[in-house]
C-alpha positions in Angstrom: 12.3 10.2 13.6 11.7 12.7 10.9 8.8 15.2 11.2 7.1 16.9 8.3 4.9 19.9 8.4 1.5 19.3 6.5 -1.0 21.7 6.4 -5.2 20.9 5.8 -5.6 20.8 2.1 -1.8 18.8 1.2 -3.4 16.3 4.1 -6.6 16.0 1.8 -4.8 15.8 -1.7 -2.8 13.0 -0.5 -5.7 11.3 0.5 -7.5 12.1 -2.9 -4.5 10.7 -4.9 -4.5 7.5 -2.8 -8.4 6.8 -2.8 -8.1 7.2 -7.0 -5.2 5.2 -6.6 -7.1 2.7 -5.1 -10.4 2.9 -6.5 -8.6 2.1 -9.9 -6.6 -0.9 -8.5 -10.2 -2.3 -7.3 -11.8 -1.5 -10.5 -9.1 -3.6 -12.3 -9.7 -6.8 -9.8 -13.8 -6.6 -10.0 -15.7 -8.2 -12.0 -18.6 -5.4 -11.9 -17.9 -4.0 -15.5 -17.3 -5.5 -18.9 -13.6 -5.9 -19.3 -13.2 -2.7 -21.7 -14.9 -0.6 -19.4 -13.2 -1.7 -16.4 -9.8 -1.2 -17.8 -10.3 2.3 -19.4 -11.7 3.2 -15.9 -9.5 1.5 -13.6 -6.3 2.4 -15.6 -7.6 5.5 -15.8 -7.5 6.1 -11.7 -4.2 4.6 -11.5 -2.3 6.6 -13.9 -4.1 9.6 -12.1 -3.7 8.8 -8.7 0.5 7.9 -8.7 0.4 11.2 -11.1 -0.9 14.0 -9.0 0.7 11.7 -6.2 4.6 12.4 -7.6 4.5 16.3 -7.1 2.8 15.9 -3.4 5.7 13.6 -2.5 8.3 15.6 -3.5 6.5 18.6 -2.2 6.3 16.6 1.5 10.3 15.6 1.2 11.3 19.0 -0.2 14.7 20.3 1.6 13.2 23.8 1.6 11.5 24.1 4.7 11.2 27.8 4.3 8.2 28.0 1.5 5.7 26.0 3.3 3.9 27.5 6.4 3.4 24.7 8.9 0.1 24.0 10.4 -0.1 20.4 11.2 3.0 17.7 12.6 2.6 14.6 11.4 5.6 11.9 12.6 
């Protein structure tokens, strides 16, 4: 099993990205907002949530080990 050094704040973006991520996606299966509203806002999240999610990823899977301090282990 691969182990990836995280520290506090990438721990938090990634959960940011994923919560817009999701928050759109629910937005776009309600039925709280007129349609328009719902889409602007929903697509909205989602295109900003896999977005700022990209970068994180490929920070996390990076083969340079050497710029990132570790502070946490996640498995």
């Amino acid at each position: 099993m691969k182990e990836h050094s995280l520290k506090v704040p990438e721990i938090a973006m990634i959960a940011g990205t994923r919560g817009m991520l999701g928050a759109g996606i629910g937005l776009l299966l309600s039925g709280r907002l007129s349609k328009d509203q719902r889409r602007a806002v929903g697509w909205t999240l989602v295109m900003v949530g896999a977005v700022t999610t990209i970068p994180l990823l490929m920070n996390l899977f990076s083969k340079d080990e050497r710029v990132r301090t570790p502070t946490l282990r996640a498995a």
